[in-house]
C-alpha positions in Angstrom: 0.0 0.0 0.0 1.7 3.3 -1.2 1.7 5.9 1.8 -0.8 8.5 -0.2 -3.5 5.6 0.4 -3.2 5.4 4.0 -5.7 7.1 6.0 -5.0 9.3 8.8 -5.7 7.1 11.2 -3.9 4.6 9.9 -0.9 7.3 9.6 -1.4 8.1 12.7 -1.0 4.5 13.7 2.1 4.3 12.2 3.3 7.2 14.0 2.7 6.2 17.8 4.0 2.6 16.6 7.1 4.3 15.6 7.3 5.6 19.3 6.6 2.7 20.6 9.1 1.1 19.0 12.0 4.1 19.9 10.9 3.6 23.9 10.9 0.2 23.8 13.8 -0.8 21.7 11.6 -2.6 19.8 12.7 -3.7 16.3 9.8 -5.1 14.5 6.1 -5.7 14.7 6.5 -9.0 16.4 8.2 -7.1 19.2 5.8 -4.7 19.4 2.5 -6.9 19.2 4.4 -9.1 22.2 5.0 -5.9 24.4 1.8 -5.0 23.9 0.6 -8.2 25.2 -1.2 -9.2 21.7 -0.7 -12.7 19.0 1.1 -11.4 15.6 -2.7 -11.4 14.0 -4.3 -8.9 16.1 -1.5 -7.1 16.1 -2.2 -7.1 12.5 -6.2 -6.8 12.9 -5.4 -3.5 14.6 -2.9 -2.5 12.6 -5.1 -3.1 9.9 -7.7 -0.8 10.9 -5.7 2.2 12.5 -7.4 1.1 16.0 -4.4 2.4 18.8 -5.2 -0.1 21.8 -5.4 2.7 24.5 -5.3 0.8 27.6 -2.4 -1.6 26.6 -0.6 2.0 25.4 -1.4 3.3 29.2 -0.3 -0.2 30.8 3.2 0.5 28.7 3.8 3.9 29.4 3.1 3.3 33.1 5.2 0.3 33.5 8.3 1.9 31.5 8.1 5.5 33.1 7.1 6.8 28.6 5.1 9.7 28.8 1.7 9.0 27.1 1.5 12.6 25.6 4.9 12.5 23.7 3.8 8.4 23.1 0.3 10.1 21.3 1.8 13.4 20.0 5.7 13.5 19.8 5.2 16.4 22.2 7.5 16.9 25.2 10.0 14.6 26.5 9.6 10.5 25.5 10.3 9.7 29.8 7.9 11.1 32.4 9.9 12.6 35.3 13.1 12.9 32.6 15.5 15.3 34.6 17.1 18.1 32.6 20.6 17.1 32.2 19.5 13.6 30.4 17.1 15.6 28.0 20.2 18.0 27.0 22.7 14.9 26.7 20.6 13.6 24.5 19.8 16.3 22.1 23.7 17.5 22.2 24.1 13.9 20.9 21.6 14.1 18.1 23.0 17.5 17.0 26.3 16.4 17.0 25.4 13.4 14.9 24.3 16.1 12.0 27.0 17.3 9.4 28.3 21.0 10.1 25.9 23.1 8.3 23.1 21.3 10.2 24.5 22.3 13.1 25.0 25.8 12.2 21.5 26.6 11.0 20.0 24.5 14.4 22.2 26.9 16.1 21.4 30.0 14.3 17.3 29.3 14.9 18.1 28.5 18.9 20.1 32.1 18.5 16.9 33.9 17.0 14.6 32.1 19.3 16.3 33.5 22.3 16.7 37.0 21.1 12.7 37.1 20.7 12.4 35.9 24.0 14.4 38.7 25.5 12.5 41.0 23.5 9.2 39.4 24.6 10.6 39.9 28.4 11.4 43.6 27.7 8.1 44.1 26.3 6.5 42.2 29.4 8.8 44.8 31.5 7.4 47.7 29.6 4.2 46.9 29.8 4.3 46.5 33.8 6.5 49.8 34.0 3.5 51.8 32.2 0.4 49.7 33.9 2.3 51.5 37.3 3.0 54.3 36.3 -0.6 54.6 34.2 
């Protein structure tokens, strides 16, 4: 099946299964149907239809300490409870993985994005000054 025929909840299967497979070192379906507690053919069944199994999902992410929001929506960080210093060794270790030019242009956006949040603080400052003074 060509990936402009999937559906979105089939896509959006794919996705979370993707996750799953990063939190759990998984390496293939078989891995992931037996982690999720289910024979190869409904693993398929489900597959098949796009269905995420919630519950086994929750059951996962509790026993393994996996955030269920980043497991659903890639947001935030793939452990609950992650402590700071293991969330920046871990991106320093993808970034360094990219080539050089990669690196620059991750490094110029991180540069922009902090020079609008110092703006956005001196605005915030402003605004304060004059709801005093007004």
């Amino acid at each position: 099946m060509s990936s402009d025929k999937f559906t979105d909840r089939e896509r959006r299967f794919e996705v979370v299964m993707a996750r799953l497979k990063q939190a759990v070192k998984a390496e293939n379906d078989a891995q992931i149907a037996e982690e999720l507690g289910l024979s190869s053919s409904g693993f398929a069944n489900i597959k098949k239809r796009g269905s995420l199994p919630y519950e086994r999902l929750e059951r996962i992410c509790n026993s393994r300490n996996v955030s269920m929001d980043w497991l659903l929506t890639g947001d935030g960080l793939m452990w609950r409870n992650e402590p700071a210093d293991r969330q920046m060794s871990a991106l320093m270790a993808l970034i360094s993985a990219l080539p050089p030019e990669q690196r620059r242009e991750i490094c110029a956006v991180a540069e922009e994005k902090e020079r609008l949040n110092q703006l956005e603080r001196a605005v915030a400052e402003l605004r304060a000054t004059a709801t005093k003074r007004g």
